[in-house]
BAVEXMAR-591883 format. One record per atom (N, C-alpha, C): residue in three letters; atom name; z negated, x negated, y negated. Coordinates in Angstrom, 1 decimal, padded with zeros to 4 digits, always signed. Layout:
<site><res>ALA</res><atom>CA</atom><w>Z</w><u>X</u><v>Y</v></site>
...
This chain:
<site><res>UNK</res><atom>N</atom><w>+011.4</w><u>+026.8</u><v>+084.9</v></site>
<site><res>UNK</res><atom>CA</atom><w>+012.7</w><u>+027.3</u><v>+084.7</v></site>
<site><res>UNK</res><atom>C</atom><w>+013.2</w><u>+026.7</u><v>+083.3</v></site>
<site><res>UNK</res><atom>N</atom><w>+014.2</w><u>+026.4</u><v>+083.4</v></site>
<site><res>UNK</res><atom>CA</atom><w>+015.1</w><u>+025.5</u><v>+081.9</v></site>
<site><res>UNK</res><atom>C</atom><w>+015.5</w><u>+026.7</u><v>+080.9</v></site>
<site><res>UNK</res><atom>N</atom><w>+015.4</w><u>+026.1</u><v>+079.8</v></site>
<site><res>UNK</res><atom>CA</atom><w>+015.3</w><u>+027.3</u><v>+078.3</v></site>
<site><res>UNK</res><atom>C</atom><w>+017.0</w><u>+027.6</u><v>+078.8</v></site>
<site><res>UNK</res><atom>N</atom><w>+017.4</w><u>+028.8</u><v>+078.4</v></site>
<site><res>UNK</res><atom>CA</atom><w>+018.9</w><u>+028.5</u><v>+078.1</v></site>
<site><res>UNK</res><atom>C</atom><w>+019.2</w><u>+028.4</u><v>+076.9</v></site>
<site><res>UNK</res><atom>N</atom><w>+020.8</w><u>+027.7</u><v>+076.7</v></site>
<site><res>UNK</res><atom>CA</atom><w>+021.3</w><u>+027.7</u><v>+075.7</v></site>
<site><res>UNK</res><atom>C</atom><w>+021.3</w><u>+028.7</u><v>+075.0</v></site>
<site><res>UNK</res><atom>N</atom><w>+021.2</w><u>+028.7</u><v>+073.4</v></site>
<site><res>UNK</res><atom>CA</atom><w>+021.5</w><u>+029.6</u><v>+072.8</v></site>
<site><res>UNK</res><atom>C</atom><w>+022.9</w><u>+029.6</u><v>+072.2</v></site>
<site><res>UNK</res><atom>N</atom><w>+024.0</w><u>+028.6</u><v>+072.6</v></site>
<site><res>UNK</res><atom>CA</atom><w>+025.3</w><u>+028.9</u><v>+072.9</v></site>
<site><res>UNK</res><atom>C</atom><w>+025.8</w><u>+029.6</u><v>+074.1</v></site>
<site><res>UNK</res><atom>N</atom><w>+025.1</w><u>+029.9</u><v>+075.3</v></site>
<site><res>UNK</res><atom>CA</atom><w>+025.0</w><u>+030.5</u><v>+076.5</v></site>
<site><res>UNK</res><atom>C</atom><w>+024.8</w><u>+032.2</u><v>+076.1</v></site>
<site><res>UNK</res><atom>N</atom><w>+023.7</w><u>+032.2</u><v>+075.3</v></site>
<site><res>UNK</res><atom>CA</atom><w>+023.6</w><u>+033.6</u><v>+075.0</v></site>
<site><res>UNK</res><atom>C</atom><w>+024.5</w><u>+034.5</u><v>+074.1</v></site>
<site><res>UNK</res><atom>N</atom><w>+025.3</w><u>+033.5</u><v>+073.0</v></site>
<site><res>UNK</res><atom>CA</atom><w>+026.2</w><u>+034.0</u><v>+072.2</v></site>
<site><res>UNK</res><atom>C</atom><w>+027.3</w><u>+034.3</u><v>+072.9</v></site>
<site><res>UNK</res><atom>N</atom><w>+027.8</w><u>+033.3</u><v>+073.7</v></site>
<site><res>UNK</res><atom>CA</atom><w>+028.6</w><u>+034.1</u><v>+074.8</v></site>
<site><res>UNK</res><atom>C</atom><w>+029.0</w><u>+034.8</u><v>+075.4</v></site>
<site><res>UNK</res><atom>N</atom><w>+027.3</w><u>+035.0</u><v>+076.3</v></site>
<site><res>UNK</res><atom>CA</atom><w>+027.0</w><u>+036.3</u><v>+077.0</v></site>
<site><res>UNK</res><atom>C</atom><w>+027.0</w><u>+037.6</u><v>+076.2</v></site>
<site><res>UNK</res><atom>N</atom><w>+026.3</w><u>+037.6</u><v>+074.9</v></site>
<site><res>UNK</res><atom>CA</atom><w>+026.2</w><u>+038.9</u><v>+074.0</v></site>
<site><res>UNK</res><atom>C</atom><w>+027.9</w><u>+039.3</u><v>+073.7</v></site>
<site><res>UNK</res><atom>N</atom><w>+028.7</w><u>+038.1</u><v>+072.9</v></site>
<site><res>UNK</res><atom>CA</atom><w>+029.8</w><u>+038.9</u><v>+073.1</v></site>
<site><res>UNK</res><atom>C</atom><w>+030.3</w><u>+039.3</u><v>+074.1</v></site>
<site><res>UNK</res><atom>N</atom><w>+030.6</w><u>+038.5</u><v>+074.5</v></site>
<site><res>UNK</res><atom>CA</atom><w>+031.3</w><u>+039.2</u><v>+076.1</v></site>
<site><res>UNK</res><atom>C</atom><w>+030.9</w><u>+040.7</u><v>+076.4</v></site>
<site><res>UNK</res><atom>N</atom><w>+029.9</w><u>+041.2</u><v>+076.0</v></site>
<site><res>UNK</res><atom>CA</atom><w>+029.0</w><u>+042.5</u><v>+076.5</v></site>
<site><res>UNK</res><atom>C</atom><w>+029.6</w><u>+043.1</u><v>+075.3</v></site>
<site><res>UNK</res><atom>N</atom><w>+029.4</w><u>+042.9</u><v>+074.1</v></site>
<site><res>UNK</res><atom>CA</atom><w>+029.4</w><u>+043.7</u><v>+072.7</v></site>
<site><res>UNK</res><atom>C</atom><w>+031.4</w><u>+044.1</u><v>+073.0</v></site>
<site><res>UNK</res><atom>N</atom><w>+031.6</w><u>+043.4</u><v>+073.5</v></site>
<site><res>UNK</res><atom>CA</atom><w>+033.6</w><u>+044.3</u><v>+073.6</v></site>
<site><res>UNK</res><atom>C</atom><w>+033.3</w><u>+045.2</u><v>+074.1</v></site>
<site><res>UNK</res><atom>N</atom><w>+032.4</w><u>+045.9</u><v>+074.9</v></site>
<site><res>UNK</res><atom>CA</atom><w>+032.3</w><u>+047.3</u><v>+075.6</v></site>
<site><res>UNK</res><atom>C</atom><w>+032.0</w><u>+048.2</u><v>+074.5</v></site>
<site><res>UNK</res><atom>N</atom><w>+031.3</w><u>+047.7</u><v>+073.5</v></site>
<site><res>UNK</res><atom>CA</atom><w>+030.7</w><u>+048.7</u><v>+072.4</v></site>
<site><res>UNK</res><atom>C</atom><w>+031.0</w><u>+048.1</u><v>+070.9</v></site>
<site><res>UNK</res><atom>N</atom><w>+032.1</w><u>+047.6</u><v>+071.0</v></site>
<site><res>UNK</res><atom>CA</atom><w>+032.6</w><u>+047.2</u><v>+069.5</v></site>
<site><res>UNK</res><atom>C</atom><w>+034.3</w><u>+047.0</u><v>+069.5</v></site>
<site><res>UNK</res><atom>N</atom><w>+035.1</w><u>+047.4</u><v>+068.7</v></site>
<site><res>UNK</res><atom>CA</atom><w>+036.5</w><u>+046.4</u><v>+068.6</v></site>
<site><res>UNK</res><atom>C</atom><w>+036.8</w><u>+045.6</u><v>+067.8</v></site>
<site><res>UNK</res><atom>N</atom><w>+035.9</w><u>+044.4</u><v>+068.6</v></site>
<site><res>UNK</res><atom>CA</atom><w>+036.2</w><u>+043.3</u><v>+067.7</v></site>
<site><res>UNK</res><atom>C</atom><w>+037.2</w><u>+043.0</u><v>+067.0</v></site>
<site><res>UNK</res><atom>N</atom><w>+037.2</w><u>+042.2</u><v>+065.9</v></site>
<site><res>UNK</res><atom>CA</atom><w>+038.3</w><u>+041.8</u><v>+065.2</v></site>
<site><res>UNK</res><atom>C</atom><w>+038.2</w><u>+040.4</u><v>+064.8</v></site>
<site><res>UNK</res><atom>N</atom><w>+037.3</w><u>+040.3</u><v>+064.7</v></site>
<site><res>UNK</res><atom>CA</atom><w>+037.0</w><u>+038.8</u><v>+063.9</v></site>
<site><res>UNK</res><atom>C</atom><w>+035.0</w><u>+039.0</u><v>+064.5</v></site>
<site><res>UNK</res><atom>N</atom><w>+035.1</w><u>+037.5</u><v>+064.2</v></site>
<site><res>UNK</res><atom>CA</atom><w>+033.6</w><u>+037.1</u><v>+064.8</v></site>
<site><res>UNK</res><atom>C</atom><w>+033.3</w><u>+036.0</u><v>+063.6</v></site>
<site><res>UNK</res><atom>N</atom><w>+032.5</w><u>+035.8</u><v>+062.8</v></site>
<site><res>UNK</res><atom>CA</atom><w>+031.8</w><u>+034.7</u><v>+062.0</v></site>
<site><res>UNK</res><atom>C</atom><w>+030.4</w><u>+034.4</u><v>+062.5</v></site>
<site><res>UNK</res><atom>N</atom><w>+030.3</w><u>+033.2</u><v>+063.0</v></site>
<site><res>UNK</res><atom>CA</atom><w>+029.0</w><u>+032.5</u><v>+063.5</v></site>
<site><res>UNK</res><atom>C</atom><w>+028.4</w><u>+032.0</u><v>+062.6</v></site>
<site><res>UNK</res><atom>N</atom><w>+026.9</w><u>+032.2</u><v>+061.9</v></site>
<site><res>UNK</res><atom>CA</atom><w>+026.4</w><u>+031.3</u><v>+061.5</v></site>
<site><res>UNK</res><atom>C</atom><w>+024.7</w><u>+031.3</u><v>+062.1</v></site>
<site><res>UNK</res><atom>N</atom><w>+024.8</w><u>+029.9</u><v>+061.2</v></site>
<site><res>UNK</res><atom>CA</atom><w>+023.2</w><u>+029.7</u><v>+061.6</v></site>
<site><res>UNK</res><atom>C</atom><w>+022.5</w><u>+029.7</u><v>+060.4</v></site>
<site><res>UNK</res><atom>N</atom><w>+021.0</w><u>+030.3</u><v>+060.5</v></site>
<site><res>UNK</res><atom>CA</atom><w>+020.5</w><u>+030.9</u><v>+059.7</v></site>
<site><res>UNK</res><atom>C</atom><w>+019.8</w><u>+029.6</u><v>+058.9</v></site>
<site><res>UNK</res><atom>N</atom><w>+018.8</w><u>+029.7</u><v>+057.9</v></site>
<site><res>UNK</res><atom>CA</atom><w>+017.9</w><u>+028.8</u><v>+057.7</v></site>
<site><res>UNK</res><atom>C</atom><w>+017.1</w><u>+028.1</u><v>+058.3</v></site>
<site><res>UNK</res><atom>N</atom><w>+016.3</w><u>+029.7</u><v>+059.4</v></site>
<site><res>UNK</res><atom>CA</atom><w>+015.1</w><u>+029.1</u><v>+060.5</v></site>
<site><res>UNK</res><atom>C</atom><w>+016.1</w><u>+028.4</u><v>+062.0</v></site>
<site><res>UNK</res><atom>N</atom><w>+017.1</w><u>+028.3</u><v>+061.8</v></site>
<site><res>UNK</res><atom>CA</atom><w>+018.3</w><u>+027.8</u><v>+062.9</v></site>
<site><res>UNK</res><atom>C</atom><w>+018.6</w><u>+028.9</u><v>+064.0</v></site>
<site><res>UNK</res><atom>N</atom><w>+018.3</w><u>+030.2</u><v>+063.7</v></site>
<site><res>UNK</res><atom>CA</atom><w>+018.7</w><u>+031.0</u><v>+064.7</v></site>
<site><res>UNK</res><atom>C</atom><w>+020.3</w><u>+031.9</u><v>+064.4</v></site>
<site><res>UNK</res><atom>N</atom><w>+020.7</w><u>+032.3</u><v>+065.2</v></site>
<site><res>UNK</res><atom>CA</atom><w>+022.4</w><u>+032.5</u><v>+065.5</v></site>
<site><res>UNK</res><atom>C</atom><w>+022.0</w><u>+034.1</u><v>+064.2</v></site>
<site><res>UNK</res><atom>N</atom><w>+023.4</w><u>+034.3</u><v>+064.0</v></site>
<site><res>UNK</res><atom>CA</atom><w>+023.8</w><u>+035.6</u><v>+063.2</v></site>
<site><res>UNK</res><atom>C</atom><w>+025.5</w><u>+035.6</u><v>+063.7</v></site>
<site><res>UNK</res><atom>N</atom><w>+025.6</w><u>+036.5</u><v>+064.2</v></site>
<site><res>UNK</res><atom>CA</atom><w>+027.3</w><u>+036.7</u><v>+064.5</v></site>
<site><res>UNK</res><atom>C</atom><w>+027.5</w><u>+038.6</u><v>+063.8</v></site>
<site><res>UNK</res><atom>N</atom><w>+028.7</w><u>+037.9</u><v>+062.9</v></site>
<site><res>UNK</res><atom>CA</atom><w>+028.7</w><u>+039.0</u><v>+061.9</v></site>
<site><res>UNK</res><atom>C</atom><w>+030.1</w><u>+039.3</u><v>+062.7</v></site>
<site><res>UNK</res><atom>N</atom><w>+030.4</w><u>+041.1</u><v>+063.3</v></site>
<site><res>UNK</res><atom>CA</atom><w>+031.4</w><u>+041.2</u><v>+063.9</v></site>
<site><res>UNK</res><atom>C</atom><w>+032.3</w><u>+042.2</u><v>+063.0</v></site>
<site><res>UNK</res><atom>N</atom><w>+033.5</w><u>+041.4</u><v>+062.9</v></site>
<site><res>UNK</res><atom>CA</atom><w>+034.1</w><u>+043.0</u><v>+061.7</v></site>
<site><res>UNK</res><atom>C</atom><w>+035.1</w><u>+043.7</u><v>+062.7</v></site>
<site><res>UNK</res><atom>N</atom><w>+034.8</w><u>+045.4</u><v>+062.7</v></site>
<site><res>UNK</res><atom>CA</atom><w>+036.0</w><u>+046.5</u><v>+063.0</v></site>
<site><res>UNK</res><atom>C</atom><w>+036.3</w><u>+047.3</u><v>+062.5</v></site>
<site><res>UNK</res><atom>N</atom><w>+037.1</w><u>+047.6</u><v>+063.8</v></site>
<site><res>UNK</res><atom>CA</atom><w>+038.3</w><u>+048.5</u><v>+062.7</v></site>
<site><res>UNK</res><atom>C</atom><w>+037.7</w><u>+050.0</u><v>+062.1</v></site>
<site><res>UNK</res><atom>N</atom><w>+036.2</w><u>+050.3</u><v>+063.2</v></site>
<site><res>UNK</res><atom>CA</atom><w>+036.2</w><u>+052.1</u><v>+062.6</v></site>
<site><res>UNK</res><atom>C</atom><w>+034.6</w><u>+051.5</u><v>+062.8</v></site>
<site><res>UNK</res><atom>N</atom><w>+033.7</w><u>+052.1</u><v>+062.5</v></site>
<site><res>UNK</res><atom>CA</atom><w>+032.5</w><u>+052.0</u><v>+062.7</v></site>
<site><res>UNK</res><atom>C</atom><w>+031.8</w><u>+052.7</u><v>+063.4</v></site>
<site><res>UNK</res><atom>N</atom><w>+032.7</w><u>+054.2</u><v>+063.3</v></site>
<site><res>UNK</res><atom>CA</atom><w>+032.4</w><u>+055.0</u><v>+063.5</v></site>
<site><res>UNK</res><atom>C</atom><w>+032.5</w><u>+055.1</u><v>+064.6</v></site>
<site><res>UNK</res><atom>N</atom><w>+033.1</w><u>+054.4</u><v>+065.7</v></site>
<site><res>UNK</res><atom>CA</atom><w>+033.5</w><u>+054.2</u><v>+066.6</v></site>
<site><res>UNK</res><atom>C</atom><w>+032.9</w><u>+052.7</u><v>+067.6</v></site>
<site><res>UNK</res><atom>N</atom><w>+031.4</w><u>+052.9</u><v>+067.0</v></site>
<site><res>UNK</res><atom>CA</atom><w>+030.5</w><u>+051.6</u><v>+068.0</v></site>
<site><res>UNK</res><atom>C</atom><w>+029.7</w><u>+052.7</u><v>+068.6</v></site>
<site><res>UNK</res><atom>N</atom><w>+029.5</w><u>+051.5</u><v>+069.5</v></site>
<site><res>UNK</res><atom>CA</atom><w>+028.6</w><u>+053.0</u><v>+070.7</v></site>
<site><res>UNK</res><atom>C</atom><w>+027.1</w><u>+052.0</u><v>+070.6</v></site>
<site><res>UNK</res><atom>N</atom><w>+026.6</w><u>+052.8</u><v>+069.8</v></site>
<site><res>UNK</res><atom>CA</atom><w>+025.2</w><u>+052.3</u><v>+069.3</v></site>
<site><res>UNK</res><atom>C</atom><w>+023.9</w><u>+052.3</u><v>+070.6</v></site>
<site><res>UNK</res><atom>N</atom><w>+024.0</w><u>+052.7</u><v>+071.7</v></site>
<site><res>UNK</res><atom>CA</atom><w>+023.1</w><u>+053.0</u><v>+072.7</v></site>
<site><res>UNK</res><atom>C</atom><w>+023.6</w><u>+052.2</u><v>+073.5</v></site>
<site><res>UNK</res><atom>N</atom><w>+025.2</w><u>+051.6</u><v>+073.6</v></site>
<site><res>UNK</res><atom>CA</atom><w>+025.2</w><u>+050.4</u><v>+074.5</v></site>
<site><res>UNK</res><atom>C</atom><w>+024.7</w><u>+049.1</u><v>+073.4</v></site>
<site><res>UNK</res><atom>N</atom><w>+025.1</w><u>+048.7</u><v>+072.5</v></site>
<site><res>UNK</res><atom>CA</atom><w>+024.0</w><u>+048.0</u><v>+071.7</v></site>
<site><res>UNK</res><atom>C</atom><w>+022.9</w><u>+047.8</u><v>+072.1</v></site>
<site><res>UNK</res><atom>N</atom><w>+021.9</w><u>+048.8</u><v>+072.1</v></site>
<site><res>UNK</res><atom>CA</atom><w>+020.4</w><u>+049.0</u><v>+072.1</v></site>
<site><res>UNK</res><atom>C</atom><w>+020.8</w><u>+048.5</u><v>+073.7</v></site>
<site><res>UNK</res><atom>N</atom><w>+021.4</w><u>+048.9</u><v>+074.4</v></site>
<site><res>UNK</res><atom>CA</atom><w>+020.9</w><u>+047.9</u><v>+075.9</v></site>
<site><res>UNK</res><atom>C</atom><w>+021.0</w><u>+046.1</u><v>+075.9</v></site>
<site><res>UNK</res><atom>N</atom><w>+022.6</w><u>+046.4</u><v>+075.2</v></site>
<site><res>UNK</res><atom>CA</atom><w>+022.9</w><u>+044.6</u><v>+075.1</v></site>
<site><res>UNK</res><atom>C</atom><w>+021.4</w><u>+044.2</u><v>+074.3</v></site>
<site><res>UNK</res><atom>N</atom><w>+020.8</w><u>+044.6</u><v>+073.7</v></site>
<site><res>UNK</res><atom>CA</atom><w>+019.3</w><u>+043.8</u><v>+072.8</v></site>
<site><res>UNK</res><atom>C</atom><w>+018.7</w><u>+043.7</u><v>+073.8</v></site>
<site><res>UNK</res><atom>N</atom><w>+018.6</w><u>+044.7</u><v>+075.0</v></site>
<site><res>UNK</res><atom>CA</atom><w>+017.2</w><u>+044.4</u><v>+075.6</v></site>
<site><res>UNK</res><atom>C</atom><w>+017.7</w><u>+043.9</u><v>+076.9</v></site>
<site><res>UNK</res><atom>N</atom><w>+018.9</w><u>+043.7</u><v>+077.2</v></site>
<site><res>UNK</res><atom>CA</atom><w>+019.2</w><u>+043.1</u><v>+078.1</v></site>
<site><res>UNK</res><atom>C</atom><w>+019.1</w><u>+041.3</u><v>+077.8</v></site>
<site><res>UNK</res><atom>N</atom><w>+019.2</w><u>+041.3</u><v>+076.5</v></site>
<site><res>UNK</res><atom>CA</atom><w>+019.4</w><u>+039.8</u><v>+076.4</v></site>
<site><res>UNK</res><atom>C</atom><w>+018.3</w><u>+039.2</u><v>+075.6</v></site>
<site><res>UNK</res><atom>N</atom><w>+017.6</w><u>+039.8</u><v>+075.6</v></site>
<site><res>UNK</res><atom>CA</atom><w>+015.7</w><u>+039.4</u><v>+074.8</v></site>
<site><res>UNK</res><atom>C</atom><w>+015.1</w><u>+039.2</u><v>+076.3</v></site>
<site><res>UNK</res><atom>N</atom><w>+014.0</w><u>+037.9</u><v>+075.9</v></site>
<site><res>UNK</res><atom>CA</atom><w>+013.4</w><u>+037.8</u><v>+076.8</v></site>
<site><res>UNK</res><atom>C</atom><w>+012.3</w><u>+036.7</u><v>+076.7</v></site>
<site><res>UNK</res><atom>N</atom><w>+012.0</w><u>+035.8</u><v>+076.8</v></site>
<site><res>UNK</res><atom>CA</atom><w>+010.8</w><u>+034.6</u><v>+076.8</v></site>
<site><res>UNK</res><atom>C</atom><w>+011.5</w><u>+034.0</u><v>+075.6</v></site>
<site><res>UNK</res><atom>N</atom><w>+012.5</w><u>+033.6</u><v>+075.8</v></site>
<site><res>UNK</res><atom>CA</atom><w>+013.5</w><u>+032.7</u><v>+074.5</v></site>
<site><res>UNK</res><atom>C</atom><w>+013.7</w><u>+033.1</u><v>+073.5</v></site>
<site><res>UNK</res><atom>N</atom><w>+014.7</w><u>+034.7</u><v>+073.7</v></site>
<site><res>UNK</res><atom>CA</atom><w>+015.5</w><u>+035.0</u><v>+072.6</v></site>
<site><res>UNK</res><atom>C</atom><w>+015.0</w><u>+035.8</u><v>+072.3</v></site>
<site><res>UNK</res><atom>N</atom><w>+015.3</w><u>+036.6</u><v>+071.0</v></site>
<site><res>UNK</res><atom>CA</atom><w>+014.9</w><u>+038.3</u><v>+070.7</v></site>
<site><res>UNK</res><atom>C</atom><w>+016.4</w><u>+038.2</u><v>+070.2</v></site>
<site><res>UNK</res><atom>N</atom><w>+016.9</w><u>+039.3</u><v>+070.3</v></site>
<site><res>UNK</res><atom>CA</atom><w>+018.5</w><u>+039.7</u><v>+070.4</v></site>
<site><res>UNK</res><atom>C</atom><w>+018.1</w><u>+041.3</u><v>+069.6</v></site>
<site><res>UNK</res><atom>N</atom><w>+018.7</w><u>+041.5</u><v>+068.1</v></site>
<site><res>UNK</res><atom>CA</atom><w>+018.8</w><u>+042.5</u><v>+067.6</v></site>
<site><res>UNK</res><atom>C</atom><w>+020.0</w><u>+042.8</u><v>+066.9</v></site>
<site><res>UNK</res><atom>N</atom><w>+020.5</w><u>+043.9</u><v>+066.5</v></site>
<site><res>UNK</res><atom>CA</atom><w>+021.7</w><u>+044.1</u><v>+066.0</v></site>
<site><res>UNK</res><atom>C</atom><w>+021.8</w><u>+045.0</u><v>+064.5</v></site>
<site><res>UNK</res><atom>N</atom><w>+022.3</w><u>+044.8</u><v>+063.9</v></site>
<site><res>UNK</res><atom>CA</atom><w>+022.4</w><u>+046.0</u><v>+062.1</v></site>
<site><res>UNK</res><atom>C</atom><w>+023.1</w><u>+046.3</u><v>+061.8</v></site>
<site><res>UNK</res><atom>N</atom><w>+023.6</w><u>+047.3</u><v>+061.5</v></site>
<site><res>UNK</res><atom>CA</atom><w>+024.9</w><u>+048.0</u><v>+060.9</v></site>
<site><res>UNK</res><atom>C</atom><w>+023.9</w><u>+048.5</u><v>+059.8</v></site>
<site><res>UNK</res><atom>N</atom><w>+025.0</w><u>+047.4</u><v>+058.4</v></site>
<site><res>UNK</res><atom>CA</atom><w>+024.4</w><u>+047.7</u><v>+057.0</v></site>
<site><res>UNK</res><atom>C</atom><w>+024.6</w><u>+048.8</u><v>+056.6</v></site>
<site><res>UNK</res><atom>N</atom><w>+024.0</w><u>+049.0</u><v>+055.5</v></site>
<site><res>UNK</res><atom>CA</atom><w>+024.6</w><u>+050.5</u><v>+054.5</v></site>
<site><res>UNK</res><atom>C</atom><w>+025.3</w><u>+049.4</u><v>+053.8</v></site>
<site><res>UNK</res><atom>N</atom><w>+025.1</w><u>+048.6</u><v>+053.4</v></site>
<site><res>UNK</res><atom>CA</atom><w>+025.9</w><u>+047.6</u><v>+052.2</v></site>
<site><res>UNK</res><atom>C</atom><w>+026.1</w><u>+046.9</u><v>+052.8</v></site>
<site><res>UNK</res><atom>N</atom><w>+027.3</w><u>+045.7</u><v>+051.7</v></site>
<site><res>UNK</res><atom>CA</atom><w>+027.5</w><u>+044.3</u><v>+052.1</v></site>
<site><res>UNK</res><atom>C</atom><w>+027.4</w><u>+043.8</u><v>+050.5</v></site>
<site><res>UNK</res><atom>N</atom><w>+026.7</w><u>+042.2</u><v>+050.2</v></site>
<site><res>UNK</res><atom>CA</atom><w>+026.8</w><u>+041.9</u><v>+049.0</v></site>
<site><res>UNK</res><atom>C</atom><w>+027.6</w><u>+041.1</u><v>+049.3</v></site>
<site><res>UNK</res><atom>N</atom><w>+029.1</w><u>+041.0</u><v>+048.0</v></site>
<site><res>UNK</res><atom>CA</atom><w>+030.2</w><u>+040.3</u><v>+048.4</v></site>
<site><res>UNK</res><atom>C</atom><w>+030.7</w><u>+040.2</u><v>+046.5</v></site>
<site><res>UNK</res><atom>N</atom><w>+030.7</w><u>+039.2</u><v>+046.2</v></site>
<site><res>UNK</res><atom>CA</atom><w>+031.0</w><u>+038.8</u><v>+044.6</v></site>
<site><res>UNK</res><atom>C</atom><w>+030.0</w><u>+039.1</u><v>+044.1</v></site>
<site><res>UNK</res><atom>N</atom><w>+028.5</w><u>+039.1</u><v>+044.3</v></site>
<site><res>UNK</res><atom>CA</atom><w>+027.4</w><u>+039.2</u><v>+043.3</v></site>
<site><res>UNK</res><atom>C</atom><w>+027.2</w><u>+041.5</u><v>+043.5</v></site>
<site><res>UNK</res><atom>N</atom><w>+028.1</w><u>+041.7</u><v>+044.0</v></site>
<site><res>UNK</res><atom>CA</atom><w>+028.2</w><u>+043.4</u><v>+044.1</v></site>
<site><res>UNK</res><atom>C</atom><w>+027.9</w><u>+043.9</u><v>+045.3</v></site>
<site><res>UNK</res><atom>N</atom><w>+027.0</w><u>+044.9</u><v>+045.5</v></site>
<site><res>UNK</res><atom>CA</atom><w>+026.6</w><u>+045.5</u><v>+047.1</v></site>
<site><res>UNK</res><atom>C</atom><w>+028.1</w><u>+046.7</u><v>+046.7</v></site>
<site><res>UNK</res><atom>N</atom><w>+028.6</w><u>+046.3</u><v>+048.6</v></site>
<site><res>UNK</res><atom>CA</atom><w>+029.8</w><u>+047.2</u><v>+048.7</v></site>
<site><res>UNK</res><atom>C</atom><w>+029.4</w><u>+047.9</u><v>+049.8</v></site>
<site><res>UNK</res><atom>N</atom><w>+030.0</w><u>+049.3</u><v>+050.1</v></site>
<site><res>UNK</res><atom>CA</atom><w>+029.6</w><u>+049.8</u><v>+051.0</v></site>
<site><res>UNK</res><atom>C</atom><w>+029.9</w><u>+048.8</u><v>+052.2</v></site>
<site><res>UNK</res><atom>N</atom><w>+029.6</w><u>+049.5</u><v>+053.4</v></site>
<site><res>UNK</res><atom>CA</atom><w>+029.9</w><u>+048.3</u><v>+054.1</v></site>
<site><res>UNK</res><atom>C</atom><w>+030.4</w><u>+049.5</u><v>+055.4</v></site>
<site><res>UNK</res><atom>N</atom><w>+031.9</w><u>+049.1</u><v>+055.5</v></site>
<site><res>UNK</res><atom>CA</atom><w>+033.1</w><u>+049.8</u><v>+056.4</v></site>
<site><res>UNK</res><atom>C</atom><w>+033.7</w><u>+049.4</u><v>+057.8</v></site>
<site><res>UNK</res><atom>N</atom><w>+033.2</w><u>+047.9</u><v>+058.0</v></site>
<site><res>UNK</res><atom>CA</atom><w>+033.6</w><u>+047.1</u><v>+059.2</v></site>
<site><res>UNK</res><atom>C</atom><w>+033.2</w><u>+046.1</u><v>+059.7</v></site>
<site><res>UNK</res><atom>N</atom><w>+031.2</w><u>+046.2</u><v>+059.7</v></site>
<site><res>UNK</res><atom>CA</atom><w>+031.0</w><u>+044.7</u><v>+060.1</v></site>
<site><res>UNK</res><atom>C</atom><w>+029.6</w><u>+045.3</u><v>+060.7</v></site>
<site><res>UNK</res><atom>N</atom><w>+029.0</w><u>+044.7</u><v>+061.8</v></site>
<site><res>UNK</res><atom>CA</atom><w>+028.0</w><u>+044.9</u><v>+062.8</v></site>
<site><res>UNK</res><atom>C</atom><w>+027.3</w><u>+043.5</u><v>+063.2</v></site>
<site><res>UNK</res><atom>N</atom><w>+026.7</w><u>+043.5</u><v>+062.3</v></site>
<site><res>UNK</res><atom>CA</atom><w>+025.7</w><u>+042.3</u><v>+062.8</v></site>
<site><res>UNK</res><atom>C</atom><w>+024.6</w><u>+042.5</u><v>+064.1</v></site>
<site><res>UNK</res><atom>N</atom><w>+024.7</w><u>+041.0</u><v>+064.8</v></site>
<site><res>UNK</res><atom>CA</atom><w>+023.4</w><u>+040.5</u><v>+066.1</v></site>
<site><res>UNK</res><atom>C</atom><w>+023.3</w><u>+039.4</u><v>+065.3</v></site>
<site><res>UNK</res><atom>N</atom><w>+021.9</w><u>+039.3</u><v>+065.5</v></site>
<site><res>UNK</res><atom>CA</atom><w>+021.2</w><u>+038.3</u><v>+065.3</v></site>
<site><res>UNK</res><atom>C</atom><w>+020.5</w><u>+037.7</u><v>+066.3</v></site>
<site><res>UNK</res><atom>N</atom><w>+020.3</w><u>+036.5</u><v>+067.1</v></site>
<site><res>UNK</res><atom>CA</atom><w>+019.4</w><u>+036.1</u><v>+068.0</v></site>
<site><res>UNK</res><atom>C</atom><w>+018.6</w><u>+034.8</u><v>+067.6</v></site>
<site><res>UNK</res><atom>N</atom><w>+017.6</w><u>+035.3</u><v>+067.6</v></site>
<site><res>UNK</res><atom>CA</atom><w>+016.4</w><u>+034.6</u><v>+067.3</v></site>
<site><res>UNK</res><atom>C</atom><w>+015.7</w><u>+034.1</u><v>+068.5</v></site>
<site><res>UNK</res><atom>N</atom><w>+015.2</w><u>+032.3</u><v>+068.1</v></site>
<site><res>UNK</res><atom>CA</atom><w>+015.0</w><u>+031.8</u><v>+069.2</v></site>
<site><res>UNK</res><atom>C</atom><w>+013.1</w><u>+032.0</u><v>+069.1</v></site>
<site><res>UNK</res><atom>N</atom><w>+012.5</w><u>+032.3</u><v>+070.2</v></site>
<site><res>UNK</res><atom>CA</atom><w>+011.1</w><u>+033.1</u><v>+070.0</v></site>
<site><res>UNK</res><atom>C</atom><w>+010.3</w><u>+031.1</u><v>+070.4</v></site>
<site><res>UNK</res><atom>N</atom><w>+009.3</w><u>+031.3</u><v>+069.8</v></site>
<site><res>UNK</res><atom>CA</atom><w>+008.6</w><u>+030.1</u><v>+069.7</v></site>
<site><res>UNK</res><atom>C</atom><w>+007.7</w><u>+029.8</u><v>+070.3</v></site>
């Protein structure tokens, strides 16, 4: 069977994460070890459905990926940890 893309899976994850987040903005980056981080900012936090999360991980971890997600207590932003009010990190890591 052919690896899938790990542009295939960032896809797939958001596409799923709109049921349990209100996106607003999406920033993609890639890490040092080259695996994805999509940092999602919204509007309430309070208002992610943390148990659909926990499925999207285990729906999309598998032989390739590990698919996890963080909601910080902080954000460091100017050298300063700020609370942190509107952002929901996945990370997917390509498994070796």
């Amino acid at each position: 069977m052919t690896k899938k893309l790990i542009s295939d899976i960032i896809v797939s994850v958001l596409s799923d994460a709109i049921s349990a987040i209100t996106i607003l903005e999406v920033k993609s980056e890639t890490t040092i070890e080259g695996n994805s981080a999509l940092y999602i900012k919204t509007d309430d936090l309070g208002t992610v459905d943390k148990p659909l999360l926990d499925e999207l991980s285990l729906k999309y971890t598998d032989e390739d990926y590990l698919v996890n997600y963080l909601i910080p207590e902080t954000k460091f932003i100017n050298k300063v940890h700020e609370k942190n009010t509107d952002t929901v990190c996945i990370f997917i890591e390509e498994v070796s």
